[in-house]
C-alpha positions in Angstrom: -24.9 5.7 -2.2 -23.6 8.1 -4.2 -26.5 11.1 -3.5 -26.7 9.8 0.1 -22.8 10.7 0.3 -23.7 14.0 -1.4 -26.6 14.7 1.0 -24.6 14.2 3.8 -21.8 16.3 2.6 -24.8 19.2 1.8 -26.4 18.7 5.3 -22.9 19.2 7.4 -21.7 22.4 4.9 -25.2 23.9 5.8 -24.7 23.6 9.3 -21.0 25.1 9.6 -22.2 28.1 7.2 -25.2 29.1 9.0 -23.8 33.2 8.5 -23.5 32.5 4.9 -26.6 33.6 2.6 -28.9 30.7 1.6 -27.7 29.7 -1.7 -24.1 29.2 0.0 -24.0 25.8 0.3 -25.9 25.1 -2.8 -23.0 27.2 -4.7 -20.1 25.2 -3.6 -21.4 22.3 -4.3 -22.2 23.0 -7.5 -18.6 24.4 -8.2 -17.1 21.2 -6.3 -19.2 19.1 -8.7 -18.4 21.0 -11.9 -15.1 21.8 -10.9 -11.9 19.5 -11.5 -10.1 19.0 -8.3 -7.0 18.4 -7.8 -5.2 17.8 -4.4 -1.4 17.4 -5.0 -1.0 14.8 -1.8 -3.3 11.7 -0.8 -1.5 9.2 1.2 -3.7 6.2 0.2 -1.1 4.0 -1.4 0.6 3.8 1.9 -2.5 3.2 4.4 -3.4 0.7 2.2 0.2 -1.1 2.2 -0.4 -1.2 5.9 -4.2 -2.6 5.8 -5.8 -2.8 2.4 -9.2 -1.5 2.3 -11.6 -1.6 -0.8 -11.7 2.1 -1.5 -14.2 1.9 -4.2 -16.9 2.0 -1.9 -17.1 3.4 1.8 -14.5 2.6 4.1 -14.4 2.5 8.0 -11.1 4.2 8.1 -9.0 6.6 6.8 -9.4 10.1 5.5 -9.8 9.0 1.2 -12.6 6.9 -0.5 -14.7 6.8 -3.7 -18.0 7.7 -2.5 -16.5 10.5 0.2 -14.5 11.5 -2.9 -17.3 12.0 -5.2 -19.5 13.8 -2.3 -16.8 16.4 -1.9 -16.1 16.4 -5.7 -12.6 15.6 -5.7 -11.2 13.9 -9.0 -7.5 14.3 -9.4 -6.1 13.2 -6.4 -2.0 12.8 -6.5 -1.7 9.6 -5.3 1.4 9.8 -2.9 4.3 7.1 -4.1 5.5 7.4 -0.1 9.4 5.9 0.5 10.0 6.1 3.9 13.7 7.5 4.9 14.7 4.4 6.2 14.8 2.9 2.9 17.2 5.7 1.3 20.4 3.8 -0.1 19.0 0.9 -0.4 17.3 -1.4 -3.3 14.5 -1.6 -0.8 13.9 1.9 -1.8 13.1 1.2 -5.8 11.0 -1.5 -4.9 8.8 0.0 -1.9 7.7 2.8 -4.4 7.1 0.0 -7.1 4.9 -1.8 -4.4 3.5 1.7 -4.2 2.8 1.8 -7.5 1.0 -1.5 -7.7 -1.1 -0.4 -4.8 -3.3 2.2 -7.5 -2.5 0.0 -10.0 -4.8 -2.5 -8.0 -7.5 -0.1 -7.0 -7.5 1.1 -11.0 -7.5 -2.6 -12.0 -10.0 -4.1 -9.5 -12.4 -0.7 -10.3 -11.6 0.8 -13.6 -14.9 2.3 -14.0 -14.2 4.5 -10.7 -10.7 5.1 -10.9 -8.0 5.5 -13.8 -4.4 6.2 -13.9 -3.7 9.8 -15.5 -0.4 10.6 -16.6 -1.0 13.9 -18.2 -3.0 17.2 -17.8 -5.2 15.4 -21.0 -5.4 12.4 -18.7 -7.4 14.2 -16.0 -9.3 16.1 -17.8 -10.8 13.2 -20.0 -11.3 11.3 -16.7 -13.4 14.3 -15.4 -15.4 14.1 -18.8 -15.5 10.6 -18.0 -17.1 10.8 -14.9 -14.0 8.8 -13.8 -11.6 9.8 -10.7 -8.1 10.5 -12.3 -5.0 9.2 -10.1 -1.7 11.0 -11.2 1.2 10.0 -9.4 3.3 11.5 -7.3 6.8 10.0 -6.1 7.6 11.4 -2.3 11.1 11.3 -1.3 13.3 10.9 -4.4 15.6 7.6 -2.9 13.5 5.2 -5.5 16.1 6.4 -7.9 19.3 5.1 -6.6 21.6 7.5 -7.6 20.6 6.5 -11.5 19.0 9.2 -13.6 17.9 6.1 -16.3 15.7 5.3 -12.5 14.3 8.7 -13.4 13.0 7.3 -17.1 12.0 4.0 -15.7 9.9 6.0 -12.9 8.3 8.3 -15.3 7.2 5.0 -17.5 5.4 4.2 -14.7 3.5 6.8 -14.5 5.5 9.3 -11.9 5.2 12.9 -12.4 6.6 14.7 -9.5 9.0 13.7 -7.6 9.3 15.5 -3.7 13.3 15.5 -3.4 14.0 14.3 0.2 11.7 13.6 2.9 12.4 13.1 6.7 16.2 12.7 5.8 18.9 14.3 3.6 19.4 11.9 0.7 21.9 11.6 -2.4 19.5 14.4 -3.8 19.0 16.5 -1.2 19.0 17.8 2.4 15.6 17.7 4.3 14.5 20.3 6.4 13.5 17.9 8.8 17.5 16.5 9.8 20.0 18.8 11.0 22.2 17.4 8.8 23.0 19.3 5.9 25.6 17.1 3.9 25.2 18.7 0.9 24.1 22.3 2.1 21.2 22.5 -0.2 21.6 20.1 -3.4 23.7 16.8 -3.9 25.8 17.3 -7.3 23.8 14.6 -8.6 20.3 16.1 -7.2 21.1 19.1 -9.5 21.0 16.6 -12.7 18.3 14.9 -11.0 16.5 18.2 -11.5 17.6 19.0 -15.1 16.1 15.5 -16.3 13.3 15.8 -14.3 13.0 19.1 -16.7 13.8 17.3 -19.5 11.2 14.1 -18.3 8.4 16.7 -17.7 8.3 15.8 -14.1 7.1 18.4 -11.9 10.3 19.4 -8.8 8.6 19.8 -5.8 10.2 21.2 -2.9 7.9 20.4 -0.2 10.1 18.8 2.4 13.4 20.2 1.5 15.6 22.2 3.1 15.8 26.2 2.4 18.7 25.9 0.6 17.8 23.3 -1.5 14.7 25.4 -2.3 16.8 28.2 -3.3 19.1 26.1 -5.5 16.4 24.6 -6.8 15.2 28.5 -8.0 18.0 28.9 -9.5 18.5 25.9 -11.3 14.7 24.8 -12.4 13.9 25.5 -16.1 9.7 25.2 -15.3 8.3 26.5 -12.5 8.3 23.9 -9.8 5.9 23.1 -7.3 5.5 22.7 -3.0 3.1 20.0 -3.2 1.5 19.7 0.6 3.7 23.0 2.1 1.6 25.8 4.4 3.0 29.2 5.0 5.9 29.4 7.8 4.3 33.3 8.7 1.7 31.2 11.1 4.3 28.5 12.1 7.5 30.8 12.8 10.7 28.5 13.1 9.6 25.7 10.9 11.1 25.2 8.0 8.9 22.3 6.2 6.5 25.1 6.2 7.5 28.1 2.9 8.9 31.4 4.2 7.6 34.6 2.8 11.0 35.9 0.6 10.1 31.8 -0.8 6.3 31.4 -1.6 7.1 35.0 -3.4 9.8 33.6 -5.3 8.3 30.3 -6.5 5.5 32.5 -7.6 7.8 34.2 -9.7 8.8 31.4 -11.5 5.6 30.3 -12.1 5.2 27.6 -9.2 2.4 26.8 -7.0 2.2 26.2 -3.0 -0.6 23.9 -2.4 -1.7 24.3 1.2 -1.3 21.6 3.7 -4.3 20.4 6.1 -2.2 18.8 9.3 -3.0 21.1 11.9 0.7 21.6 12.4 1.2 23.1 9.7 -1.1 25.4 10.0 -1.3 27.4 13.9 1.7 27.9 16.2 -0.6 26.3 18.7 -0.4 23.1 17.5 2.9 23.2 15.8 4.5 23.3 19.6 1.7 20.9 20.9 4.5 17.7 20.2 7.5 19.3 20.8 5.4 20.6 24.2 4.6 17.2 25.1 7.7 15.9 24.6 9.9 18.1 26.8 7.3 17.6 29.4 7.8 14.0 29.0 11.3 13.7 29.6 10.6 15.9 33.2 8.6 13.5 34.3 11.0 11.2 33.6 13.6 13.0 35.3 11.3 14.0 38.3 10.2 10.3 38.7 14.2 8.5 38.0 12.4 6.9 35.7 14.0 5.6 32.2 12.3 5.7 29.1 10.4 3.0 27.1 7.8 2.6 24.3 5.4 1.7 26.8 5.7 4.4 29.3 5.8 7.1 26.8 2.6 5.9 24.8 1.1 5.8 28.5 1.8 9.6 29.1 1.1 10.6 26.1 -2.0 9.4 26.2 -2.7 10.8 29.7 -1.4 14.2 28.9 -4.0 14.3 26.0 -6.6 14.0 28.5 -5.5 16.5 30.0 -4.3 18.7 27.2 -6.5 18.2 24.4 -5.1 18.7 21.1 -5.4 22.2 19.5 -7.0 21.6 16.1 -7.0 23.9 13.5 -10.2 25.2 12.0 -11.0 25.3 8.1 -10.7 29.4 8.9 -7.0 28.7 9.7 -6.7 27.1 6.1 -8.4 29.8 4.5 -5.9 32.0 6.4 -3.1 30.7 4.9 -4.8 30.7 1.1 -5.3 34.2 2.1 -2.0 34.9 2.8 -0.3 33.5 -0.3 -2.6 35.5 -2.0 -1.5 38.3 -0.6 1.8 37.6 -1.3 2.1 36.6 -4.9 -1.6 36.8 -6.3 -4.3 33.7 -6.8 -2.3 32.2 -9.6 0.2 30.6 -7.0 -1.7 28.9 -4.7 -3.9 25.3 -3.9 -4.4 22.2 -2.2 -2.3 19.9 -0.8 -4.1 18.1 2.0 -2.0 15.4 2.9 -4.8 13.4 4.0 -4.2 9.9 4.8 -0.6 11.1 5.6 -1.1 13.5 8.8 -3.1 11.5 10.8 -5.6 12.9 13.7 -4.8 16.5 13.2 -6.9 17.2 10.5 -8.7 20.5 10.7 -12.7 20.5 12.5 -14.7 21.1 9.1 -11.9 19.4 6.7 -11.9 16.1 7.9 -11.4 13.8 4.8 -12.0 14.3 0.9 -15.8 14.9 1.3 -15.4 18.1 2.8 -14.0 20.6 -0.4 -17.1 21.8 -0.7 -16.9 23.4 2.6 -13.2 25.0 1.4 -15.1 26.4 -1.8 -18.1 27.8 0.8 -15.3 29.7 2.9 -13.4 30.9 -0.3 -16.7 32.8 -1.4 -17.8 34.1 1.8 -14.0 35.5 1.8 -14.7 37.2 -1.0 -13.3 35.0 -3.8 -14.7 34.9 -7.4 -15.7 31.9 -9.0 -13.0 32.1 -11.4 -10.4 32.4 -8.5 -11.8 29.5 -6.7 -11.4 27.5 -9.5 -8.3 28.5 -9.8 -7.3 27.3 -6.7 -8.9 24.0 -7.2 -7.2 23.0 -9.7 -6.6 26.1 -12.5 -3.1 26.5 -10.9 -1.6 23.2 -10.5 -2.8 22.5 -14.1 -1.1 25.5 -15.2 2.4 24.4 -14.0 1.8 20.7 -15.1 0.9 21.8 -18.7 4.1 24.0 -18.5 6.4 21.6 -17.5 4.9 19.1 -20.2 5.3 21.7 -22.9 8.9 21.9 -22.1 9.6 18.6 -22.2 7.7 17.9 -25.4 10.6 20.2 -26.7 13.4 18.6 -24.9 
């Protein structure tokens, strides 16, 4: 099963790289397969808290499984410990990322000869030596912790290291640059001890998710370079502000961080960055132009019919590579990888990227771009490792 993944994966590279030279394919599948991986945001704890699946094998559904994971080559994939908004200030919080938790602690314990739980840069790099798909952790929306920096220790016990500080919602940490409400106008007063023991823990900051001024207090107030785990650049999506502005992917490069490039085709084209926002204003005038009032029902019934008629503007692997491009531009090669979000961002996965099988395809389009070896690998997974060893070298000493 495995080689028929691989063969697959082969057969549909060669077909989208038809301008490349012959050994193209061949080439970035050999660096995919040689290569440690490392995509800094997989969903798969949470789509399998809402249906389990056996992802050990081949799964009918989402975007993450072992044998589409070893056809593409990935093997460090931060598993994403998700806590929806809804949960923030309540207990329900601490134990929905627990249940998280026990989610890869399941898929590790009911297939520990496929995956393994890797709490440090050795971790994943045995695991790769292993033959053996490393699972670090990473904790999305800091709530879990309660307002209770000992949550912080308990957390990184269990194997958590990053931490994304809000998520859909300001929090006690942090303001989101998803809510308009900015309570704290960057940082909480406890967020900014939360990030000097994170620090001290040797958990990575990431500031995907947050809003710009948390970002910039968060510059500021970070000992080790922190990290934008699944953030694209805002110079293709101009307005929004989950996405990294330039003045800020050039400053978290010169503290050492690393923007890992998100797939959702949102975040990558204006096109489809308006496409909901478009849909929904459109919605409301029909509702206005009809006197008709507003319910689950109706709406999923328009939506659906204005797809039909308004298909969906994906983005293309090219657009992805654009953005890789750009960072590089910006700050150099050292600062930039991937972040796909798969599992998280639903149908608006890019034509050519659509699950974990496809990174050799990414690796094709780096080289025909002009990338070395060397800087591809960088931007698999030299990068991230970087910071991670950094932030763990620190701690050691704290």
């Amino acid at each position: 099963m495995k080689h028929l993944f691989a063969a697959v994966s082969l057969l549909a590279l060669a077909a989208c790289s038809s301008e490349a030279p012959q050994d193209t394919t061949g080439d970035a599948n050999r660096i995919a397969q040689n290569t440690i991986i490392v995509d800094g945001h997989i969903d798969v704890p949470y789509r399998l808290d809402a249906e389990w699946e056996d992802v050990s094998g081949t799964t009918a559904k989402g975007d993450f499984d072992y044998n589409r994971a070893v056809a593409g080559g990935l093997n460090a994939p931060f598993m994403s410990i998700y806590t929806p908004a809804q949960y923030d200030g309540t207990e329900k919080a601490k134990t929905h990322a627990e249940d998280m938790i026990a989610i890869v602690e399941r898929m590790v314990a009911e297939a520990p000869t496929k995956f393994r739980i890797a709490k440090t840069v050795a971790d994943v790099e045995q695991a790769f030596a292993d033959g053996v798909i490393a699972l670090p952790l990473g904790m999305e929306n800091g709530s879990p912790i309660l307002g209770d920096l000992e949550n912080l220790d308990y957390f990184y016990e269990r194997g958590i290291r990053y931490i994304t500080l809000a998520h859909s919602k300001s929090n006690d940490i942090s303001d989101s640059s998803y809510d308009v409400n900015r309570q704290w106008n960057g940082l909480s007063d406890f967020g900014q001890s939360v990030v000097q023991r994170m620090n001290e823990l040797g958990i990575l900051v990431d500031i995907s998710h947050v809003s710009d001024d948390a970002f910039w207090q968060v510059m500021e107030l970070a000992a080790v370079p922190p990290i934008a785990s699944h953030s694209s650049a805002r110079h293709f999506t101009p307005g929004f502000e989950r996405n990294m502005s330039d003045d800020m992917i050039k400053a978290l490069a010169n503290k050492g961080g690393v923007i890992m490039i998100n797939y959702g085709s949102a975040f990558l084209t204006e096109e489809a960055n308006k496409y909901g926002p478009t849909m929904d204003e459109e919605y409301l005038k029909y509702l206005a132009d009809n006197g008709l009032e507003d319910s689950t029902d109706l709406k999923d019934q328009y939506e659906t019919e204005y797809r039909k008629t308004n298909p969906y503007p994906y983005a293309t692997t090219d657009d992805v590579l654009d953005h890789i491009d750009h960072v590089v531009k910006l700050a150099g090669v050292d600062y930039v990888g991937i972040g796909s979000d798969y599992d998280g961002v639903g149908d608006s996965l890019p034509t050519g990227l659509k699950d974990v099988a496809s990174y050799p395809m990414l690796v094709a389009g780096l080289a025909k771009r002009g990338y070395s070896e060397e800087d591809i690998k960088k931007i698999l997974s030299g990068n991230i490792l970087r910071v991670w060893r950094t932030v763990e070298a620190y701690a050691a000493a704290h």
